[in-house]
N, CA, C and O atoms as a GROMACS GRO file, in nm:
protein
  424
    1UNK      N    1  -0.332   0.372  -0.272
    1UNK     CA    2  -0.316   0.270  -0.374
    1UNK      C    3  -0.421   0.162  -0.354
    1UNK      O    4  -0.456   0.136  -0.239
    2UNK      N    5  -0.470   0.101  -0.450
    2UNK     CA    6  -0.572  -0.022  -0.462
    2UNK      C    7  -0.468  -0.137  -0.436
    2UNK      O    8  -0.346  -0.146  -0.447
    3UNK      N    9  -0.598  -0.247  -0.388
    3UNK     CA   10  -0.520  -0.382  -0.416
    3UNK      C   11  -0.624  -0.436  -0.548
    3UNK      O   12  -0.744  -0.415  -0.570
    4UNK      N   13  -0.531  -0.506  -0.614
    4UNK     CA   14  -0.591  -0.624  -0.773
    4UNK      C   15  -0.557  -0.754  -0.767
    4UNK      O   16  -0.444  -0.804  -0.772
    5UNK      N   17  -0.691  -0.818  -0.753
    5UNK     CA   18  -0.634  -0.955  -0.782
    5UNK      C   19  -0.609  -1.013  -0.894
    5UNK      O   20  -0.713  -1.010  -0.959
    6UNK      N   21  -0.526  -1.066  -0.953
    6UNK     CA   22  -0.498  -1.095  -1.094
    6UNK      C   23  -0.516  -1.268  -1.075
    6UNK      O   24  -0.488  -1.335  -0.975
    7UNK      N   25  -0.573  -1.313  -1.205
    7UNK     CA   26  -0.602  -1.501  -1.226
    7UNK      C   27  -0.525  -1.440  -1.342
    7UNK      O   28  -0.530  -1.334  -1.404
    8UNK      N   29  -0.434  -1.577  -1.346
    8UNK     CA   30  -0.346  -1.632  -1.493
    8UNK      C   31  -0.390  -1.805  -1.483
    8UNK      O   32  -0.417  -1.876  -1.386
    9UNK      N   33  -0.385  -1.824  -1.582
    9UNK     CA   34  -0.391  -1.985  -1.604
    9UNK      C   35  -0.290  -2.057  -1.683
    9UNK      O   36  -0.251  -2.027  -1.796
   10UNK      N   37  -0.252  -2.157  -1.609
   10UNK     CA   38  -0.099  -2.207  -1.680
   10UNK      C   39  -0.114  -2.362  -1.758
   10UNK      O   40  -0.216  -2.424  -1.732
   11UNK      N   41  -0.044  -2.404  -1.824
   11UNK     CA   42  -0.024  -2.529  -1.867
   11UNK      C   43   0.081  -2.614  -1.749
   11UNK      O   44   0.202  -2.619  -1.775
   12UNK      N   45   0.046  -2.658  -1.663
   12UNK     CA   46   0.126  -2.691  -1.559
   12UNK      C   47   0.179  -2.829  -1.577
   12UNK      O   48   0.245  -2.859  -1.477
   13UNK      N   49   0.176  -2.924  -1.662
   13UNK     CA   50   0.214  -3.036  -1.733
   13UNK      C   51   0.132  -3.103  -1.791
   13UNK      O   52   0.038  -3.054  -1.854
   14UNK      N   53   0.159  -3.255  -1.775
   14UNK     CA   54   0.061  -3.360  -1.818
   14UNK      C   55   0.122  -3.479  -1.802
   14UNK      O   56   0.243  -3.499  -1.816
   15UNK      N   57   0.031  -3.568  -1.767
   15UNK     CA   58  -0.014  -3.663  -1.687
   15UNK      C   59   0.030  -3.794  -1.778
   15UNK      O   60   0.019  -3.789  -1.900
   16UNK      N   61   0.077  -3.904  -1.716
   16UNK     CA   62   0.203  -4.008  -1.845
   16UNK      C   63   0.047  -4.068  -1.959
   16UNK      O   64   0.084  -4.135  -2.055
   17UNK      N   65  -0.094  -4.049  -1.950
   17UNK     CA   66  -0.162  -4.069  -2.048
   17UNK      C   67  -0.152  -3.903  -2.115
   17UNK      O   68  -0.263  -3.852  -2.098
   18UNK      N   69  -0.098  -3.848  -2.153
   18UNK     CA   70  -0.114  -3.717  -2.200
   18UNK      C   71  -0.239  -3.610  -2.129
   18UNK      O   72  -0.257  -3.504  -2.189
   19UNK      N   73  -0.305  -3.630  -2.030
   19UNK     CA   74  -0.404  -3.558  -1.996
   19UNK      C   75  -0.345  -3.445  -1.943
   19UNK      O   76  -0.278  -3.469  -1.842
   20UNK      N   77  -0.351  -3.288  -1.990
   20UNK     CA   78  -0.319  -3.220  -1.964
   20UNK      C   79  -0.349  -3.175  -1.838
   20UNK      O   80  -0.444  -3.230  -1.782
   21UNK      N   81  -0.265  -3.052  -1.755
   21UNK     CA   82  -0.305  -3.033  -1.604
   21UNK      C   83  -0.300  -2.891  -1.625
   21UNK      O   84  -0.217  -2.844  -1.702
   22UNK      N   85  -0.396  -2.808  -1.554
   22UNK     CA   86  -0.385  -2.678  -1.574
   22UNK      C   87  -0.388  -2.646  -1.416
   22UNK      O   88  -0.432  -2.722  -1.329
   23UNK      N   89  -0.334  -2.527  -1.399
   23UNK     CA   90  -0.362  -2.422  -1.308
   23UNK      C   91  -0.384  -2.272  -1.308
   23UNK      O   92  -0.318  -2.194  -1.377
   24UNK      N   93  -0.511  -2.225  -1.201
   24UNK     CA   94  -0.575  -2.142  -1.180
   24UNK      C   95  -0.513  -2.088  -1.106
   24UNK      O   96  -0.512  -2.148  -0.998
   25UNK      N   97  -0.428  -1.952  -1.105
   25UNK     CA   98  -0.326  -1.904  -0.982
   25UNK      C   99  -0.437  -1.745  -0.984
   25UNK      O  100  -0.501  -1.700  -1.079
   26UNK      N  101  -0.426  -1.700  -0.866
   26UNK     CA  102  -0.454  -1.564  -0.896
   26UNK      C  103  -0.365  -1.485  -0.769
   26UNK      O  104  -0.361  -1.514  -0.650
   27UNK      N  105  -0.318  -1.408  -0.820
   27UNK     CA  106  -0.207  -1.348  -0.714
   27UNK      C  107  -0.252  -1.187  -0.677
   27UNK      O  108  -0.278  -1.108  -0.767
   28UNK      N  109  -0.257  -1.148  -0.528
   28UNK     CA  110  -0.289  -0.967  -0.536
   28UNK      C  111  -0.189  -0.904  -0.544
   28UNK      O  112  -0.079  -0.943  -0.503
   29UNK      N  113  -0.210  -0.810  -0.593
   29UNK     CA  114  -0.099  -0.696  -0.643
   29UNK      C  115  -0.144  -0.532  -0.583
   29UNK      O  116  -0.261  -0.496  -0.600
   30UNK      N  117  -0.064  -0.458  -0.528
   30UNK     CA  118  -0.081  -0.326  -0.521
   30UNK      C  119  -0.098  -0.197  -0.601
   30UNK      O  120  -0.036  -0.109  -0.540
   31UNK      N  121  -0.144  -0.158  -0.690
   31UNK     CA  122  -0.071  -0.088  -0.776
   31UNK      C  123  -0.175   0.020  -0.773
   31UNK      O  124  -0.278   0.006  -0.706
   32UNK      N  125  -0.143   0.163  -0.867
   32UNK     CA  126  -0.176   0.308  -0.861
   32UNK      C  127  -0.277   0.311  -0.979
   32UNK      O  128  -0.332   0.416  -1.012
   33UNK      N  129  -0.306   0.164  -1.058
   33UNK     CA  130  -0.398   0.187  -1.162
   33UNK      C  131  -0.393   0.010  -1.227
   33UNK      O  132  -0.316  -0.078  -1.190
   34UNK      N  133  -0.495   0.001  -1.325
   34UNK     CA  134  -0.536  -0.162  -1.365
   34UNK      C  135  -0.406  -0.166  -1.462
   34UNK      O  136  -0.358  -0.276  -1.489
   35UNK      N  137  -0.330  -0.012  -1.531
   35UNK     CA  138  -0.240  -0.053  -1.625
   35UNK      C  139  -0.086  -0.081  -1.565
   35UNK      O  140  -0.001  -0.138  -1.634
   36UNK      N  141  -0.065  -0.041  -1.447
   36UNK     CA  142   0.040  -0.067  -1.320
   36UNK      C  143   0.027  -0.205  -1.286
   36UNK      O  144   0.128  -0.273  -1.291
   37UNK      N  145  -0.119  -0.276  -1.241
   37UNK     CA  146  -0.176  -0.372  -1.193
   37UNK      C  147  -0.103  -0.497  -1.253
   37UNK      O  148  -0.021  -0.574  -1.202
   38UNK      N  149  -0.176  -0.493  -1.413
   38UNK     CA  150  -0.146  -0.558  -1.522
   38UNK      C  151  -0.019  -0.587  -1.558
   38UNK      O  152   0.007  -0.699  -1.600
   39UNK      N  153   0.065  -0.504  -1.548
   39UNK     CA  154   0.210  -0.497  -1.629
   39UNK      C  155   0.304  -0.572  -1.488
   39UNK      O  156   0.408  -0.631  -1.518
   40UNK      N  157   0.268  -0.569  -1.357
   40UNK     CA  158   0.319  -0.640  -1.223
   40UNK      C  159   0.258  -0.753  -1.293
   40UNK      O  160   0.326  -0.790  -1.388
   41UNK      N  161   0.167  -0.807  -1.278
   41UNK     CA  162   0.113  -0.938  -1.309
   41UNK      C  163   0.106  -0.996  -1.420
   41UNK      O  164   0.023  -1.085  -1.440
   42UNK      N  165   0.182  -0.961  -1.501
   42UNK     CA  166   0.243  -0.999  -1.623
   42UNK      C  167   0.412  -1.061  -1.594
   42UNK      O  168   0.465  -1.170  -1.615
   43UNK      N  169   0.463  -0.923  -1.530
   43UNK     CA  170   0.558  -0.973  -1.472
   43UNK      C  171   0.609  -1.105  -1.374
   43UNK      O  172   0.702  -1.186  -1.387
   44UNK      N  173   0.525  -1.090  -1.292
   44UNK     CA  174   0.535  -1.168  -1.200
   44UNK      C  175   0.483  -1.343  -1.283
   44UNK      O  176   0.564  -1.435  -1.292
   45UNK      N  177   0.351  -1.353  -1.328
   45UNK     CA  178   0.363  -1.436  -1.434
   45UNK      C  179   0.427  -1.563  -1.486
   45UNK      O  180   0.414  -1.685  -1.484
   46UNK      N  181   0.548  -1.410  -1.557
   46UNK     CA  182   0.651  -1.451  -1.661
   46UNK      C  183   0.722  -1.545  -1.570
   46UNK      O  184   0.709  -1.667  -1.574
   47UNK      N  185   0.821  -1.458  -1.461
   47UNK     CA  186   0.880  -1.504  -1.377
   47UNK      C  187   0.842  -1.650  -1.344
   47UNK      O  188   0.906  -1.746  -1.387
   48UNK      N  189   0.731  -1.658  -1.263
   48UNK     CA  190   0.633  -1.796  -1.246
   48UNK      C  191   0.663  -1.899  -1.310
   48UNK      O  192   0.716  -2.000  -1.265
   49UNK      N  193   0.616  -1.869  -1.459
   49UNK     CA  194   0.611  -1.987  -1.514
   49UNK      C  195   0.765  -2.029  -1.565
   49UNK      O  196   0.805  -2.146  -1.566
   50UNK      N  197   0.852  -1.905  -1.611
   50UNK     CA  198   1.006  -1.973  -1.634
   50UNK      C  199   1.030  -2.053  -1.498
   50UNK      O  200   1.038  -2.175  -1.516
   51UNK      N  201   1.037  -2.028  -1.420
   51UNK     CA  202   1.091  -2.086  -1.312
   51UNK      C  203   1.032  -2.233  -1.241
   51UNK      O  204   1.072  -2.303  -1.148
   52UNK      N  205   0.936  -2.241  -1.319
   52UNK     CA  206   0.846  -2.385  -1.299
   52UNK      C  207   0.877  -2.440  -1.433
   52UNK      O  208   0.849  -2.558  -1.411
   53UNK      N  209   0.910  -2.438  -1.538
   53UNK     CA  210   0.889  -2.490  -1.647
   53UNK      C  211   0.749  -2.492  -1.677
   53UNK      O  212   0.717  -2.606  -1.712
   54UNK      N  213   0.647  -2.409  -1.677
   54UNK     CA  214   0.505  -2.404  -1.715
   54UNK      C  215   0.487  -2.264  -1.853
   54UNK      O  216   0.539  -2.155  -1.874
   55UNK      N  217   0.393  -2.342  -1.911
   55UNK     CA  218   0.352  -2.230  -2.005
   55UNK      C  219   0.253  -2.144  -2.002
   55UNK      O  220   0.157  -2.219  -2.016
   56UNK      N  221   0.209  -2.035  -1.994
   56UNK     CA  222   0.118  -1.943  -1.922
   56UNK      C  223   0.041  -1.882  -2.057
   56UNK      O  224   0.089  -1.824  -2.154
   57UNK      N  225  -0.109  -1.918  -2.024
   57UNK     CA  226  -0.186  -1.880  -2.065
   57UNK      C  227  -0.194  -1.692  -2.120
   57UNK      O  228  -0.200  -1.617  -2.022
   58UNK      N  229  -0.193  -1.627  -2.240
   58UNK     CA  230  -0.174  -1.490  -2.244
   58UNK      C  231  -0.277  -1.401  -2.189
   58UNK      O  232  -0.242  -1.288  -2.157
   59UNK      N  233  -0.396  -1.434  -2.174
   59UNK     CA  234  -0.489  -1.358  -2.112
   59UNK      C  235  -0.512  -1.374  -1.948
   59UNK      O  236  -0.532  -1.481  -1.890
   60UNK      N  237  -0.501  -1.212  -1.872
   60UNK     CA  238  -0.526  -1.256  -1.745
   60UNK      C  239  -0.690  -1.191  -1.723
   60UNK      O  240  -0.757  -1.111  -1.787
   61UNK      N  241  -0.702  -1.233  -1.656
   61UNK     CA  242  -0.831  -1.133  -1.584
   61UNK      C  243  -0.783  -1.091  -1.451
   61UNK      O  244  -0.695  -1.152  -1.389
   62UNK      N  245  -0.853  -0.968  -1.402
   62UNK     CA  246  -0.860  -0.884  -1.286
   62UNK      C  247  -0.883  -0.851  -1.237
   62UNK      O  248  -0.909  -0.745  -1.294
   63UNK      N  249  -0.928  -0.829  -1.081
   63UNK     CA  250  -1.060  -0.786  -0.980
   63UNK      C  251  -1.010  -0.666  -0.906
   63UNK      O  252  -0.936  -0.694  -0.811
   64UNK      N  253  -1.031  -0.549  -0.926
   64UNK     CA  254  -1.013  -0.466  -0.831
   64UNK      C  255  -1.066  -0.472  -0.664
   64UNK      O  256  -1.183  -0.457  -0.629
   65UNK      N  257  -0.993  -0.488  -0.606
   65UNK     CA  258  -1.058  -0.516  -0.423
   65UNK      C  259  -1.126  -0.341  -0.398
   65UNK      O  260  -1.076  -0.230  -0.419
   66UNK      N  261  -1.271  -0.390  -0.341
   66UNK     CA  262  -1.299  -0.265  -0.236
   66UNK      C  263  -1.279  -0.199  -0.122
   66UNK      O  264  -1.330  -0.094  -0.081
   67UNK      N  265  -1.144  -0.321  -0.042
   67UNK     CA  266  -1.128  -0.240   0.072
   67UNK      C  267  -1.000  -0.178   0.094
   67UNK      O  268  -0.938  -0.188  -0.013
   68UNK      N  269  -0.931  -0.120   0.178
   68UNK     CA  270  -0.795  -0.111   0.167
   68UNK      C  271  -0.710  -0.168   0.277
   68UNK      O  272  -0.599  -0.124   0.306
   69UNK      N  273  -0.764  -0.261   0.331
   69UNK     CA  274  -0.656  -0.370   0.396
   69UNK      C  275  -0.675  -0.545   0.324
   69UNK      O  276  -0.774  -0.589   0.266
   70UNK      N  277  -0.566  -0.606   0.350
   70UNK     CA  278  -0.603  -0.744   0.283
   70UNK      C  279  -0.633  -0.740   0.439
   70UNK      O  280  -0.588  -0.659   0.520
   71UNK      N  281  -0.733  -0.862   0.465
   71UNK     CA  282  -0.746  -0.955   0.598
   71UNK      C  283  -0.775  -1.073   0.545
   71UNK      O  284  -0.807  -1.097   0.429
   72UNK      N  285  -0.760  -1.175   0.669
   72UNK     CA  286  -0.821  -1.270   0.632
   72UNK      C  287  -0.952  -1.342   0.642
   72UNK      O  288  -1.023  -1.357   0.741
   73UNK      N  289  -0.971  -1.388   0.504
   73UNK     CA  290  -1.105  -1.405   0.412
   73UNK      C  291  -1.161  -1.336   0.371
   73UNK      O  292  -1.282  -1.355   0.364
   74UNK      N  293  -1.092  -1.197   0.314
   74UNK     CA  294  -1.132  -1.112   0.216
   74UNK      C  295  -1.133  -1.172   0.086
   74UNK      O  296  -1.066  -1.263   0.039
   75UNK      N  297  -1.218  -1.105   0.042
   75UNK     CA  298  -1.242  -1.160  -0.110
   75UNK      C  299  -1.156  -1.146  -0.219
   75UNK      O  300  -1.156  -1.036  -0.275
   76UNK      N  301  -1.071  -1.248  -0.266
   76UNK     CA  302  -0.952  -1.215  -0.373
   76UNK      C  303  -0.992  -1.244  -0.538
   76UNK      O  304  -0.921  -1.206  -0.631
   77UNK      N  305  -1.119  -1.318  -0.551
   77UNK     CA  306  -1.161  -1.307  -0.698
   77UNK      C  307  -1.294  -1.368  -0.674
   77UNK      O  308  -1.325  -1.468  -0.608
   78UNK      N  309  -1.378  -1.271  -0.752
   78UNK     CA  310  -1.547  -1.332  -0.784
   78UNK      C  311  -1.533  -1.280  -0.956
   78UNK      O  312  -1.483  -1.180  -1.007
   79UNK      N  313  -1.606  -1.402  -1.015
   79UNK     CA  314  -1.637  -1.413  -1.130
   79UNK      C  315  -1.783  -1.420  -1.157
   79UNK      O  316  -1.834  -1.488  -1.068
   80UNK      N  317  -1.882  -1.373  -1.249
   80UNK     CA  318  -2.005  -1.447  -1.303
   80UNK      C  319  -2.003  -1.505  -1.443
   80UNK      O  320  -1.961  -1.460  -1.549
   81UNK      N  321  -2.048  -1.592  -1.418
   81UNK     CA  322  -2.070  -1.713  -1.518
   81UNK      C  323  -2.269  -1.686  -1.541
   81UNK      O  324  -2.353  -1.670  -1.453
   82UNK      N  325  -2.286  -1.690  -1.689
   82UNK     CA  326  -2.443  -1.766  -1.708
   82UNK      C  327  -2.437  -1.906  -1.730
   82UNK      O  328  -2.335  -1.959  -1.774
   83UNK      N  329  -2.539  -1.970  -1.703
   83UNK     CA  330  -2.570  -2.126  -1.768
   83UNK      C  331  -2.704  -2.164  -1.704
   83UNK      O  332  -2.756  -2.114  -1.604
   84UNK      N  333  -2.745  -2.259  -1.778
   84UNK     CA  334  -2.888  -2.288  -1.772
   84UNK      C  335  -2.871  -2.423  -1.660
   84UNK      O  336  -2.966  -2.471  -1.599
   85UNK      N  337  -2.749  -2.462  -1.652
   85UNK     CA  338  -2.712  -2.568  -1.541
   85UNK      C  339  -2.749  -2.580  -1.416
   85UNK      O  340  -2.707  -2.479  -1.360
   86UNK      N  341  -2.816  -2.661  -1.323
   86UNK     CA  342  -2.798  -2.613  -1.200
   86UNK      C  343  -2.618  -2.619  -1.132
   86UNK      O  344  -2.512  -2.649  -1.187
   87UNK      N  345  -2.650  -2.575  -0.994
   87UNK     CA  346  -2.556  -2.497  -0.910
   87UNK      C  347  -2.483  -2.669  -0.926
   87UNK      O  348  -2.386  -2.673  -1.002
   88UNK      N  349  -2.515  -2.776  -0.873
   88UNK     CA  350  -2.422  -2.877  -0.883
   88UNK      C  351  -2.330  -2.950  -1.012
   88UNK      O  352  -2.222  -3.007  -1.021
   89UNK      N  353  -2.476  -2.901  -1.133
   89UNK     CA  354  -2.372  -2.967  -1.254
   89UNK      C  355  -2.270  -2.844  -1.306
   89UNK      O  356  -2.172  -2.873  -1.374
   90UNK      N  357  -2.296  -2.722  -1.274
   90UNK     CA  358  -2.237  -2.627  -1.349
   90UNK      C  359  -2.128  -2.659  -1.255
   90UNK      O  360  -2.051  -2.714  -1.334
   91UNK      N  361  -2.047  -2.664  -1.098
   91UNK     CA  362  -1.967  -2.700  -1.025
   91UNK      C  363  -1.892  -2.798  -1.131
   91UNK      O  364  -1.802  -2.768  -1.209
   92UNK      N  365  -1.946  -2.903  -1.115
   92UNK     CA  366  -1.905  -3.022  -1.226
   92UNK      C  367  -1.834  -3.013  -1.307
   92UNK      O  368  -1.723  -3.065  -1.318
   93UNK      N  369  -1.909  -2.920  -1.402
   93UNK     CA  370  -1.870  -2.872  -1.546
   93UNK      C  371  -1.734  -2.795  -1.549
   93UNK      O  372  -1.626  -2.809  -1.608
   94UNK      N  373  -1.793  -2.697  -1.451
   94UNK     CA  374  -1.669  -2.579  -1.451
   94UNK      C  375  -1.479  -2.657  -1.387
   94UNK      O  376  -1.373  -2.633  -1.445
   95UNK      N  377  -1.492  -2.732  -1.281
   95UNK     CA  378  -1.433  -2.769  -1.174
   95UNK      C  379  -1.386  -2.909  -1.196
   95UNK      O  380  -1.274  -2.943  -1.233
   96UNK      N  381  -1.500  -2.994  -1.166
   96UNK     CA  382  -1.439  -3.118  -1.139
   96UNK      C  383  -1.452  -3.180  -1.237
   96UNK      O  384  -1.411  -3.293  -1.210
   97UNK      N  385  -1.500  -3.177  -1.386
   97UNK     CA  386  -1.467  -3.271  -1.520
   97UNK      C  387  -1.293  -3.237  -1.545
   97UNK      O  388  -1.222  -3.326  -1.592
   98UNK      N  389  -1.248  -3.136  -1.518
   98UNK     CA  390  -1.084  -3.152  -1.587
   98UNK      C  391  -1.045  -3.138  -1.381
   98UNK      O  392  -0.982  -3.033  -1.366
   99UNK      N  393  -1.059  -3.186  -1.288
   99UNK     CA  394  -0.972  -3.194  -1.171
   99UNK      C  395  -0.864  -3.259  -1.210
   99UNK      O  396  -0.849  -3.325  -1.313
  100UNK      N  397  -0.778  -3.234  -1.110
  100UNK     CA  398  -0.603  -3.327  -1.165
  100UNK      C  399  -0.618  -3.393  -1.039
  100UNK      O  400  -0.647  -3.334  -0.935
  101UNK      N  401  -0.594  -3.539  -1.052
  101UNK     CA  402  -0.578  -3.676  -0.954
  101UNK      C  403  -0.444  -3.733  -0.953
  101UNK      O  404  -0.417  -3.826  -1.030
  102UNK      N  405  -0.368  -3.690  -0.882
  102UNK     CA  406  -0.182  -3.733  -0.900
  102UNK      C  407  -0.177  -3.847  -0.946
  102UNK      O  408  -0.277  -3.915  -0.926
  103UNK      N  409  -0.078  -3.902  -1.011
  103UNK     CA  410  -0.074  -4.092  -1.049
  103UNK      C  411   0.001  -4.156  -0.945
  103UNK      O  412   0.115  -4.114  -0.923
  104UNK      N  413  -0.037  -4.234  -0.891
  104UNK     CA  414   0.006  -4.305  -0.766
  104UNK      C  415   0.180  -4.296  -0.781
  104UNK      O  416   0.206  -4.215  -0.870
  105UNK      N  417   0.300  -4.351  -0.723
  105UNK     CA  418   0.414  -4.303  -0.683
  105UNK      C  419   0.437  -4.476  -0.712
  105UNK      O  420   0.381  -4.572  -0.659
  106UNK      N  421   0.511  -4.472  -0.785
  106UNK     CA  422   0.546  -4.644  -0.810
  106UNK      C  423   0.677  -4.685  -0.703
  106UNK      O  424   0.721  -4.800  -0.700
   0.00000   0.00000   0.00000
């Protein structure tokens, strides 16, 4: 059996100025094929977000792993991106223009 890493992205609340907060989860899964893969990580998901009160994004993406043990600091998701940006503003862009900064605790 393969391992898959699956990314979902959630609506994870928002912030008392309305600024929305998202999260980037990606969870590995075991499965005998990407349509086994998929339908666990759909599942699992669902589960997720009822149980947080979050609303989950419908599209996941998926990385099939090349090895067959997890260890640690194996690779659980690589993406490519183009942009004409360099390496620090595209960081920026991608990452830290929507970061979530907790609101202090009154």
């Amino acid at each position: 059996m393969s391992w898959y890493a699956i990314r979902s992205v959630y609506h994870f609340g928002a912030k008392a100025d309305s600024t929305n907060i998202f999260e980037e989860r990606i969870v590995s899964f075991q499965a005998e094929s990407w349509a086994e893969a998929h339908a666990k990580a759909e599942a699992e998901s669902e589960t997720y977000a009822c149980e947080n009160g979050f609303e989950s994004h419908p599209e996941q993406e998926g990385y099939e792993q090349d090895g067959e043990l997890q260890i640690d600091g194996y690779e659980i998701w690589s993406q490519l991106f183009e942009s004409r940006l360099s390496l620090v503003d595209f960081f920026a862009e991608r990452y830290s223009r929507y970061g979530y900064s907790p609101e202090p605790s009154e």
